[in-house]
C-alpha positions as CSV (number, residue, x, y, z in Angstrom):
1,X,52.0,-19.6,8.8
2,X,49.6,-18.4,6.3
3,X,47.0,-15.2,7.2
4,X,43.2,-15.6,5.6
5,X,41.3,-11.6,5.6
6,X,38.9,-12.7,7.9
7,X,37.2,-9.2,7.7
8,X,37.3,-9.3,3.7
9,X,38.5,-5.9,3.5
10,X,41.9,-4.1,2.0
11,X,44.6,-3.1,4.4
12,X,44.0,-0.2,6.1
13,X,45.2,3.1,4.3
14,X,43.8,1.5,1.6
15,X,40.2,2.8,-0.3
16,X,37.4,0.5,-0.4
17,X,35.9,0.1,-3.9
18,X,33.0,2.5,-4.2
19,X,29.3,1.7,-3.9
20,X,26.6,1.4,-7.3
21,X,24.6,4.4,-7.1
22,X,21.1,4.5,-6.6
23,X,19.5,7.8,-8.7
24,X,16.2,6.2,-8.2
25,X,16.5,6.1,-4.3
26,X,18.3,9.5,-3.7
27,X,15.5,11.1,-5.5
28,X,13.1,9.6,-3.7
29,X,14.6,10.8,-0.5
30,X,15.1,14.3,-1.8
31,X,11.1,14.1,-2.3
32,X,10.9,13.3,1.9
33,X,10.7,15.9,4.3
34,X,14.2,17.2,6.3
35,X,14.1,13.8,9.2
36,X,15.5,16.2,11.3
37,X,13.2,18.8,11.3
38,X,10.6,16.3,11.6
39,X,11.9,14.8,15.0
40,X,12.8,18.0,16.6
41,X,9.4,20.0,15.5
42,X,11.8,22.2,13.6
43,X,10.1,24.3,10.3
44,X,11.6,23.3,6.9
45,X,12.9,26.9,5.6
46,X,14.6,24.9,2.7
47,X,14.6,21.9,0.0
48,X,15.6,18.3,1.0
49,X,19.1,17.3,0.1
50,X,20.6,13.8,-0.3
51,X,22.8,13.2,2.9
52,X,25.5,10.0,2.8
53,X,26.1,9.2,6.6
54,X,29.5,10.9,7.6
55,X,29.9,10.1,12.0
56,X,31.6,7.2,13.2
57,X,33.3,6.5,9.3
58,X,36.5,6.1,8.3
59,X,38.0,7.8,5.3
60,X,38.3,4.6,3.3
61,X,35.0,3.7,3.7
62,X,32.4,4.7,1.4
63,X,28.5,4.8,2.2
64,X,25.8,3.1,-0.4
65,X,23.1,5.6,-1.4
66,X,20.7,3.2,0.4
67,X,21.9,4.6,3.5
68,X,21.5,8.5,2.9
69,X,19.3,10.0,4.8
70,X,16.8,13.4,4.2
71,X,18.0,16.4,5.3
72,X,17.2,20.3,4.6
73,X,19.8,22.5,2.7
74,X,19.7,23.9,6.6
75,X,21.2,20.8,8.1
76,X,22.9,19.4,5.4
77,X,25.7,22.2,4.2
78,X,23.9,25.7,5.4
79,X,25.1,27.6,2.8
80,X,21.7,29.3,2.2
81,X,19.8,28.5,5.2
82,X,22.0,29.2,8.3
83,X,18.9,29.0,10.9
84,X,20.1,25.5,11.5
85,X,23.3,23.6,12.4
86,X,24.5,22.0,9.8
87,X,26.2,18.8,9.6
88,X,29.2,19.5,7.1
89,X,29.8,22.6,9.1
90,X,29.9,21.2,12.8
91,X,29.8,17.5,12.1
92,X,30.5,17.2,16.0
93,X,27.6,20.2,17.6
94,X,25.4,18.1,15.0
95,X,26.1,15.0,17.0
96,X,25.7,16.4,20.4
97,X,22.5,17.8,19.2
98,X,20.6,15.8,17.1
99,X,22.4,12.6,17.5
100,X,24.4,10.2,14.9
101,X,23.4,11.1,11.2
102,X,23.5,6.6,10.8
103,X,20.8,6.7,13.4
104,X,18.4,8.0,11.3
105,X,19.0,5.8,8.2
């Protein structure tokens, strides 16, 4: 009996190849207001960071620049603005708040 990869990807454990990056795309969306902010009436306290989609992904995976998103510093890593919840910090508050960072791609 011979097996075909009907999903055309490696076996799991193993990394995907990585994505081409997009420069000319993630500075365009580091020119766009936080999409977050926006939504939930929030003020913009910082600049607009490149986010890559992180909920519902598996380690192996690895998300195209076409899919990041624009966040604030604040809801991106809140190193310097901590008004906000940020994503990298409480990836799961973040979700029960704001919803799935891949919904607003």
């Amino acid at each position: 009996m011979h097996l075909t990869n009907l999903a055309k990807k490696p076996p799991v454990g193993f990394k995907t190849g990585k994505p081409k990056k997009n420069k000319k795309y993630l500075d365009k969306i580091r020119q766009m207001p936080c999409c977050v902010c926006q939504r939930f009436g929030e003020n913009q306290q910082s600049p607009t960071t490149a986010h890559h989609p992180i909920h519902e992904r598996f380690g192996t995976e690895k998300v195209a620049d076409e899919k990041a998103i624009p966040l604030c510093e604040g809801h991106h890593q809140g190193l310097w603005d901590q008004s906000k919840i940020a994503i990298h910090k409480e990836p799961k508050l973040w979700q029960e708040t704001y919803g799935a960072d891949y919904s607003y791609s």
